[in-house]
Structures are given as structure tokens and as C-alpha cells.
C-alpha positions as CSV (number, residue, x, y, z in Angstrom):
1,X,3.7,17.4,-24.1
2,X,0.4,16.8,-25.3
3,X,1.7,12.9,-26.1
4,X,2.7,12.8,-22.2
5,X,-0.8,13.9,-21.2
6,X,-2.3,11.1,-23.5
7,X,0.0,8.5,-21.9
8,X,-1.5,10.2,-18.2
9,X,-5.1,9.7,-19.4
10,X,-3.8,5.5,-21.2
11,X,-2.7,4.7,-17.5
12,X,-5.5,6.1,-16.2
13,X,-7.8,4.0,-18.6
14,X,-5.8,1.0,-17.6
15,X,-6.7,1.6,-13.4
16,X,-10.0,1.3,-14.5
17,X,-9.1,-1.6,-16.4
18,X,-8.1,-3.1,-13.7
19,X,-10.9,-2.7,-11.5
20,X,-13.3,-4.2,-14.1
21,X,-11.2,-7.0,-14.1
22,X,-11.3,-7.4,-10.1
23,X,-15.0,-7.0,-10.6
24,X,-15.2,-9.5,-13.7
25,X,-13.5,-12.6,-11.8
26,X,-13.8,-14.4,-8.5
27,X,-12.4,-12.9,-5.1
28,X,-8.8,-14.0,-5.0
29,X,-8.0,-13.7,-8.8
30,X,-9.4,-10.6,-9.3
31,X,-7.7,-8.7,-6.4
32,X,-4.5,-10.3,-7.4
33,X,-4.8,-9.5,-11.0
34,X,-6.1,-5.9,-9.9
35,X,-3.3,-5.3,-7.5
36,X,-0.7,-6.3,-10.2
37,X,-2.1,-4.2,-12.8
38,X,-1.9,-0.9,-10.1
39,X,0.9,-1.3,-9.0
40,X,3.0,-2.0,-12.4
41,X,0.9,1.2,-13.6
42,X,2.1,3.3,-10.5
43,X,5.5,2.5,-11.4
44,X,5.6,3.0,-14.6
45,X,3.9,6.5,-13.6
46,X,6.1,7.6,-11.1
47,X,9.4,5.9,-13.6
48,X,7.8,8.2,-16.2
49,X,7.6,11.0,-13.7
50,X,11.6,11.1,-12.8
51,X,12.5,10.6,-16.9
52,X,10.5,13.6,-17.7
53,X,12.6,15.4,-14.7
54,X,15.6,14.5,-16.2
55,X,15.3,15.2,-19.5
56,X,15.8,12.4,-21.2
57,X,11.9,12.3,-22.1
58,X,10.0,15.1,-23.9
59,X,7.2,13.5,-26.6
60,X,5.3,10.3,-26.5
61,X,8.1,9.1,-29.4
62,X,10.6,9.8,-26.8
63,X,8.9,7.0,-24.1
64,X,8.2,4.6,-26.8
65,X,12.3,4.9,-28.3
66,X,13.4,4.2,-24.6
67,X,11.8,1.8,-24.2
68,X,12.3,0.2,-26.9
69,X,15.9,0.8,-26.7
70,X,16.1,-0.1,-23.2
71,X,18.0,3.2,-22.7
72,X,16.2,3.7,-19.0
73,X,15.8,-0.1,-17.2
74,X,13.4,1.3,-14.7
75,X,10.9,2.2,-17.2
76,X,11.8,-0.5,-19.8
77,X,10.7,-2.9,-16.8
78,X,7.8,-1.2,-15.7
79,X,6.0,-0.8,-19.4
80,X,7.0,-4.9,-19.1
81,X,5.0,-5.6,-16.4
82,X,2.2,-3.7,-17.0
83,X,2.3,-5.6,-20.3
84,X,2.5,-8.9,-18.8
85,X,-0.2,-8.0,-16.1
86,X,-2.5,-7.7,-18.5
87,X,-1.8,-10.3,-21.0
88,X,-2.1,-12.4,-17.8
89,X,-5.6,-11.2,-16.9
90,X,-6.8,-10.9,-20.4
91,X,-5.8,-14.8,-20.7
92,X,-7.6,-15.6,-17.4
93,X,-10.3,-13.6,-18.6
94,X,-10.8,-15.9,-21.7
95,X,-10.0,-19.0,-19.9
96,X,-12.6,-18.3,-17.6
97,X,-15.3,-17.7,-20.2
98,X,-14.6,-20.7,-22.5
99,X,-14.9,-22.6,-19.2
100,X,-18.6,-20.9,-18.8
101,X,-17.7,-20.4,-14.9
């Protein structure tokens, strides 16, 4: 349980993430980048939430095998596009500062 409650705290960490990011880069870019990084982490939240309900989910091994395996599509897409999110705003990020704007 204790692996769940670290995975809690990692989305929380990337919220925050995210609002550094809509603070880092110009009005329309940053909200959009901010409002895909929150709502990719509330699903994979609430996709985490009804896994744990069912069972299928117990330790921090458990989330990584299914979604590695794909066993659960819900949360195999959501840890995907939370991924991709970021990679995308990362890559802005340093696009944006090799520009110097």
C-alpha cells in the first residue's frame, strides 16, 4: 500500500508540474500544456482508483505490470498520456529556451 501512496504523492508532484509549466510559458501554451497534464493525471487517478476497487491492483509492481502488459486499457491509456503530455511540454520547454524567447 505504501507503493499506492507514493504513486498519490508522484501525481501529485506532477499537478504541480504542471502549474510551473503554465507559469514557465506564454498564455495560450501554458494553459493548454497545463490543462493536458491535469487532466491525463485525473484520469489516471480516478483509472487507478476503480483498479484498486477491483482487485486487480495491490502494490506499486502491480500498476507498473498492467500497464506494461496492457492488462487494463483505461489505465494503460491514461499513464500514456500523461507521458506524452509531458514529453510534449518538456520539448516546448526546451525549444523555447534554445530560442531565448
Amino acid at each position: 500500500m505504501k507503493g499506492i501512496l507514493l504513486f498519490a504523492v508522484l501525481l501529485l508532484a506532477i499537478c504541480a508540474t504542471s502549474l510551473g509549466i503554465n507559469a514557465a510559458l506564454p498564455s495560450p501554451d501554458g494553459a493548454l500544456f497545463a490543462i493536458a497534464i491535469l487532466l491525463s493525471a485525473a484520469f489516471t487517478a480516478v483509472s487507478l482508483c476503480i483498479e484498486l476497487s477491483d482487485g486487480r491492483i495491490n502494490d506499486m509492481r502491480d500498476v507498473m505490470n498492467v500497464i506494461e502488459a496492457g492488462q487494463s486499457l483505461r489505465l494503460t491509456l491514461a499513464a500514456y498520456a500523461l507521458g506524452c503530455s509531458l514529453a510534449a511540454a518538456a520539448t516546448v520547454l526546451v525549444y523555447r529556451s534554445l530560442l531565448g524567447g
